[in-house]
Backbone bond lengths (Angstrom), bond angles and torsions (degrees), N, CA, C in turn:
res aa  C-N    CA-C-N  psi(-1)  N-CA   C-N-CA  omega(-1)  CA-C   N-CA-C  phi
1 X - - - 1.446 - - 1.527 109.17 -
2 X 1.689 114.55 139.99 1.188 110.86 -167.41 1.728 96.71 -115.47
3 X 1.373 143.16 157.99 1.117 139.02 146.12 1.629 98.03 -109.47
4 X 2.082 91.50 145.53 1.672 88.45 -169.60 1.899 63.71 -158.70
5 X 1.976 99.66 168.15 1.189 110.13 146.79 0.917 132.26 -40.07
6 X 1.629 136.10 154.67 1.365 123.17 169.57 1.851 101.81 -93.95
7 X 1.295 107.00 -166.77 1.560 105.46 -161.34 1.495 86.35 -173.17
8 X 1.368 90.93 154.41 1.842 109.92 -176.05 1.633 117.47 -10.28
9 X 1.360 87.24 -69.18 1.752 125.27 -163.99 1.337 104.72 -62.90
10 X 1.784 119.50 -24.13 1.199 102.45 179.32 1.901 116.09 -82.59
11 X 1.401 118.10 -9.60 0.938 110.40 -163.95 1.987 135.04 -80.14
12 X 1.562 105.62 -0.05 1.304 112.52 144.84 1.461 119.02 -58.08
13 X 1.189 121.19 -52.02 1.661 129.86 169.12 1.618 109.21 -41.07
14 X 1.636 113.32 -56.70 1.397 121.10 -143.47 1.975 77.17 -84.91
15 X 1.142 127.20 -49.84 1.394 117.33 179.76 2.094 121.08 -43.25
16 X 1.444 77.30 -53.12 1.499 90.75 173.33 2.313 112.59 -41.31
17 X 1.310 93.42 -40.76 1.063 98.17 -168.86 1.465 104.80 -95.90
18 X 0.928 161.05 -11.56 1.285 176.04 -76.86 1.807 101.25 177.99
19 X 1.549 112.25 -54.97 1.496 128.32 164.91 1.779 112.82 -55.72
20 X 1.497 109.68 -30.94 1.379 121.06 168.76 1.336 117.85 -55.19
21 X 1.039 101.29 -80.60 1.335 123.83 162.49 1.413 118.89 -21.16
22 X 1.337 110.73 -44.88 1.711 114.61 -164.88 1.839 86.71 -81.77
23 X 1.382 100.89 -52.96 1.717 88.49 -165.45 1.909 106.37 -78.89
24 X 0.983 142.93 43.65 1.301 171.00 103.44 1.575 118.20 -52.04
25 X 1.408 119.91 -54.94 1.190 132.29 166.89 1.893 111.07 -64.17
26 X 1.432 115.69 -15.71 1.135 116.27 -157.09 1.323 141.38 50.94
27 X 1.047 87.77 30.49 2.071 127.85 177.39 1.746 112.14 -116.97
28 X 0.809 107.23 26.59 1.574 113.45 173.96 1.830 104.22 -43.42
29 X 1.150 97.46 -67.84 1.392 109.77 -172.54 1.858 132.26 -57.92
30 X 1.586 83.78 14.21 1.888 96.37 -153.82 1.899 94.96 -123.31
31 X 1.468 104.84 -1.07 1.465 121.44 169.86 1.730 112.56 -57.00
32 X 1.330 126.31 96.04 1.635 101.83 -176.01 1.637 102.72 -108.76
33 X 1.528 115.95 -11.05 1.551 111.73 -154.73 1.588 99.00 -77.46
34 X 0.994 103.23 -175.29 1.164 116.44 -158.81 2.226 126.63 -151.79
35 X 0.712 123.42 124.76 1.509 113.75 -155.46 1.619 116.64 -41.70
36 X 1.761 108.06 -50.14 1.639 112.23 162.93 1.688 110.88 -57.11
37 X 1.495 113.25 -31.80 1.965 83.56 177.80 1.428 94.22 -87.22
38 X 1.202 144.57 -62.27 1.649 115.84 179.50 1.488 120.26 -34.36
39 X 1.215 149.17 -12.17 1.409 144.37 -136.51 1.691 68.32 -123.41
40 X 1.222 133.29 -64.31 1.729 151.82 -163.05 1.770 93.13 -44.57
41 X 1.496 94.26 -78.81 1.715 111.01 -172.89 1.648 95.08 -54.39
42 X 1.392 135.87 -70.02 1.432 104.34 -159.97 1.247 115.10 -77.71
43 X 1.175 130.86 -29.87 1.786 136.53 -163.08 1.425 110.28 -115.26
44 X 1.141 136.03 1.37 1.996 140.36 149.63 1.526 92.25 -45.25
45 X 1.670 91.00 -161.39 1.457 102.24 -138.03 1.621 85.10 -103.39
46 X 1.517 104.09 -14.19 2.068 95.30 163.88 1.111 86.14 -148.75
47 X 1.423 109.42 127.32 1.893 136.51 176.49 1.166 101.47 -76.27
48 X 1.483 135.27 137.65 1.065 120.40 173.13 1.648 101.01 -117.51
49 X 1.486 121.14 12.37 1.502 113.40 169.04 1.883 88.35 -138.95
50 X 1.475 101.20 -178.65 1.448 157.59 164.65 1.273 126.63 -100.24
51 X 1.102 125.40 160.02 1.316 131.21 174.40 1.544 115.51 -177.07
52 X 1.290 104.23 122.47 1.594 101.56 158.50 1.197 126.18 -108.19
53 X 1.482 152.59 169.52 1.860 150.57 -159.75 1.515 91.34 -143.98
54 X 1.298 115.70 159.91 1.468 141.24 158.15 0.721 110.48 -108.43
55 X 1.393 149.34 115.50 1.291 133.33 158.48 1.260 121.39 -121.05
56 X 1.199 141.41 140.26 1.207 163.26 -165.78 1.589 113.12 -119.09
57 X 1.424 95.77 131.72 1.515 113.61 -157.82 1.413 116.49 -62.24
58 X 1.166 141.63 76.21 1.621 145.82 -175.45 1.463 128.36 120.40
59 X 1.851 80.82 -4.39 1.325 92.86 176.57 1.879 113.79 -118.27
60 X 1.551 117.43 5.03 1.346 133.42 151.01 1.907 94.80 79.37
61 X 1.178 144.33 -161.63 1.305 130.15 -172.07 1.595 106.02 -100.46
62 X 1.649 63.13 159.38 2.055 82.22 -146.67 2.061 100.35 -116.34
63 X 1.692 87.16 -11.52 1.389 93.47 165.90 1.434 120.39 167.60
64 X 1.577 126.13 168.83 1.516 129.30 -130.45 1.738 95.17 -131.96
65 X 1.061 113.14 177.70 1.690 120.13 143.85 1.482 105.04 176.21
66 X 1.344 116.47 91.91 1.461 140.03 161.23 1.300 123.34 -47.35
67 X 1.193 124.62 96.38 1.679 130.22 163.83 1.268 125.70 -112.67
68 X 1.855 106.19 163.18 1.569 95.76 -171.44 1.750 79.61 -147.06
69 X 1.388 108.39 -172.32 1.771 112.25 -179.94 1.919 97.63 -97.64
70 X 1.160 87.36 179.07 1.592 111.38 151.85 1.154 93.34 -168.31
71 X 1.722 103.86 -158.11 1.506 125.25 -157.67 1.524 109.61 -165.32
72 X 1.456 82.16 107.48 2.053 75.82 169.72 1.115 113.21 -126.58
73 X 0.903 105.61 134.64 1.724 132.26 160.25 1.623 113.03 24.80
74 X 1.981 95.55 -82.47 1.256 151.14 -151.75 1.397 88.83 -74.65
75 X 1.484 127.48 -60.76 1.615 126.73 -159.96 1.405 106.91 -118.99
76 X 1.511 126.34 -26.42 1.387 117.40 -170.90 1.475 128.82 109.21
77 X 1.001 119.53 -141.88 2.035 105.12 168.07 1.905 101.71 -81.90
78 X 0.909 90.71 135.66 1.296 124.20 161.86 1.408 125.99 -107.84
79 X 1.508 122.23 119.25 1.364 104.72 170.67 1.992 109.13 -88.46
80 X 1.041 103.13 138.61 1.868 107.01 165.80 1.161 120.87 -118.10
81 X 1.740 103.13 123.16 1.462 124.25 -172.46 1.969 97.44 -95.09
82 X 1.753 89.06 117.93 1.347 104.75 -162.72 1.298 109.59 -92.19
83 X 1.356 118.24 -29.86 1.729 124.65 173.81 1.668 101.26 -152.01
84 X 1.571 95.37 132.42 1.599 100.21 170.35 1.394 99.12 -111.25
85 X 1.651 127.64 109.03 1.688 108.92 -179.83 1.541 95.07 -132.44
86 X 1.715 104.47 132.06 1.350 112.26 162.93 1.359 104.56 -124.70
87 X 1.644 115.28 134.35 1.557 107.81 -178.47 1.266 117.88 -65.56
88 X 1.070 125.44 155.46 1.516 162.83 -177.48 1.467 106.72 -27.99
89 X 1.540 103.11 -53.56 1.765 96.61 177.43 1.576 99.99 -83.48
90 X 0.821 121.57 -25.48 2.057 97.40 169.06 1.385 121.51 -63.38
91 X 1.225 93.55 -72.55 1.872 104.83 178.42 1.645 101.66 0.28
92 X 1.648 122.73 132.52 1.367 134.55 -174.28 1.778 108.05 92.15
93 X 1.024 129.02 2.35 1.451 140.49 -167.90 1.140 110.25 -103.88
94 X 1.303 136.36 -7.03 1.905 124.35 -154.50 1.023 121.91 61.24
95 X 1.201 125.28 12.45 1.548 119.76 172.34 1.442 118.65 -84.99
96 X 1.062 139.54 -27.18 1.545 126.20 131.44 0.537 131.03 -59.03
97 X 1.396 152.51 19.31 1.247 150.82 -152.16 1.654 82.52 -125.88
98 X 1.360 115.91 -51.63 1.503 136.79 178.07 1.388 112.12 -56.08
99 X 1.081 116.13 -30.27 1.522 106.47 -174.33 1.385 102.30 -108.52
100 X 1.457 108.87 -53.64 2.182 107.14 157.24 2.095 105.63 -13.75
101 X 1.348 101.80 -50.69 1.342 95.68 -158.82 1.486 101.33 -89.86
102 X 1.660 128.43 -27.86 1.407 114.19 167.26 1.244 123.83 -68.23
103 X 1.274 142.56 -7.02 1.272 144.74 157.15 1.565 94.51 -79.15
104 X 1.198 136.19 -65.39 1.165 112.87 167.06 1.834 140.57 -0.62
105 X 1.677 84.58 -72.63 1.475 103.76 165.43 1.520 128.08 -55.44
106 X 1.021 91.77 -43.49 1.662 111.05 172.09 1.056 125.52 -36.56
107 X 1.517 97.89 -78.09 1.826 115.97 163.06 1.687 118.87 -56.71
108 X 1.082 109.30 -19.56 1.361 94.92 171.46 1.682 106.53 -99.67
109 X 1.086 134.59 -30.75 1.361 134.81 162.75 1.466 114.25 -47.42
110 X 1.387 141.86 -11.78 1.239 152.16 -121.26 1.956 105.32 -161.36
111 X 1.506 95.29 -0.61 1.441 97.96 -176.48 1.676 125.17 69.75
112 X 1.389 124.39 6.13 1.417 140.91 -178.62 1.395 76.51 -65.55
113 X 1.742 95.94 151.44 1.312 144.83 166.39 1.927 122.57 -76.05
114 X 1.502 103.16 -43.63 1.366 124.99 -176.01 1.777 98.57 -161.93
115 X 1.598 86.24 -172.33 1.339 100.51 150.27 1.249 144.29 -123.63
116 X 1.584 156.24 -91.57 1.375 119.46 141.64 1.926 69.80 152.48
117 X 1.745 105.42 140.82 1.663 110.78 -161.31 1.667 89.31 176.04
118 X 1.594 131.26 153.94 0.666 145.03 143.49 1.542 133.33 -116.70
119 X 1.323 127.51 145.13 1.431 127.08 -162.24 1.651 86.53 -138.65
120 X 1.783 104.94 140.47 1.345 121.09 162.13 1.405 107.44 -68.69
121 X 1.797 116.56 132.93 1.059 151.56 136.68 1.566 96.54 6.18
122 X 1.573 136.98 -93.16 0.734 145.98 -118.33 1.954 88.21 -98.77
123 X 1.464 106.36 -11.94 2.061 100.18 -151.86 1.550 84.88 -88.92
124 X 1.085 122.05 79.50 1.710 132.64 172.26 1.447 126.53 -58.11
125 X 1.616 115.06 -22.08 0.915 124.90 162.92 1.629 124.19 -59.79
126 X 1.167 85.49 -43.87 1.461 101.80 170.44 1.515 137.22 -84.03
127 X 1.524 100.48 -22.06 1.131 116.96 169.09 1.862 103.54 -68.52
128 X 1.509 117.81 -46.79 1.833 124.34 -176.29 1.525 82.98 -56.04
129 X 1.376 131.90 -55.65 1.418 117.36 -177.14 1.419 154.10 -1.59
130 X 1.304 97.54 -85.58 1.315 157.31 156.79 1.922 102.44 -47.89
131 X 1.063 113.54 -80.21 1.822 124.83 161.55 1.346 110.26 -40.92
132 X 1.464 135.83 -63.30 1.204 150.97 -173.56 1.811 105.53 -51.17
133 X 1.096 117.50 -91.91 0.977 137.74 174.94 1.711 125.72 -55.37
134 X 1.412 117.87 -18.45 1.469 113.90 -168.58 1.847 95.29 -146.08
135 X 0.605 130.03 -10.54 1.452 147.20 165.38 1.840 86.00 63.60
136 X 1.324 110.38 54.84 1.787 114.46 167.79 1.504 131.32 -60.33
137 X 1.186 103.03 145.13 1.755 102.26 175.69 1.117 116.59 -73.91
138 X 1.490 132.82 117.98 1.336 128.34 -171.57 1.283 95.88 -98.66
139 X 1.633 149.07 178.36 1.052 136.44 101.49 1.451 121.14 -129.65
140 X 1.541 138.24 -174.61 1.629 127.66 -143.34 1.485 111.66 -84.86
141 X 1.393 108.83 170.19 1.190 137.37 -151.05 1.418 120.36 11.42
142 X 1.514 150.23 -86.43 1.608 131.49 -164.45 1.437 92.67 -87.06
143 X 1.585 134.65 85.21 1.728 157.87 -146.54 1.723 82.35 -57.22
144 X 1.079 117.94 143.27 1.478 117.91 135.08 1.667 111.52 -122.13
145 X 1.118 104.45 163.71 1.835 108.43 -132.26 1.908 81.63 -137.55
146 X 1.663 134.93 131.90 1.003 125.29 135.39 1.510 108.77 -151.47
147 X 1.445 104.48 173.90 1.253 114.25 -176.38 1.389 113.36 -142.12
148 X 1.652 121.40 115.65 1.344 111.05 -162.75 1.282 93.73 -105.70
149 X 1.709 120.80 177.71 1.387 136.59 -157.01 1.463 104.60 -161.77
């Protein structure tokens, strides 16, 4: 498995998975984007996201993690990781773990302060995640999640 940028071509894939995600979230139905406005928002004439893919050899990408900046006040640029999605038969592999850490890189290559992500209350898996691996600030119900550096 390789993690690389994503690129035009990946974004039927990265939608596909993104639609996963929502009906996982039990938001299936709350999906409106569409491949030309992702193709618009990241690759126009000012991108306003990122993206990196996993992909796995025969099996094409197996998973995403979309970021963009902000700015606060308090800390400065921030990068925010907007979706971490690996499909269903990976999940348990390190492959978030892999892309968790290329946004990582990112934001710190990029002069970010932290990072800054939210996880549902209830997605516990993800919540041990997040705790496990990055020792993150959670706090209650719709979590917001960062990790400064």
């Amino acid at each position: 498995m390789i993690i690389r940028r994503g690129t035009k071509e990946d974004l039927p894939q990265v939608l596909s998975l993104i639609k996963e995600l929502a009906q996982y979230e039990k938001a299936a139905d709350q999906v409106s984007n569409t491949v030309q406005m992702m193709e618009e928002d990241g690759f126009g004439e000012v991108p306003v996201f990122g993206f990196f893919v996993a992909v796995e050899e025969h099996k094409g990408i197996v998973g995403i993690a979309l970021y963009y900046y902000r700015y606060s006040t308090w800390k400065g640029k921030r990068i925010y990781l907007e979706d971490l999605v690996v499909t269903e038969n990976e999940r348990g592999r390190g492959t978030g773990k892999k892309l968790f850490d290329a946004i990582i890189d990112q934001g710190k290559s990029t002069g970010c302060t932290g990072m800054m992500w939210q996880v549902l209350d209830w997605n516990e898996p993800a919540i041990n995640f997040y705790k496990k691996y990055y020792q993150a600030t959670l706090d209650d119900e719709w979590v917001n999640c960062s990790i400064d550096w």
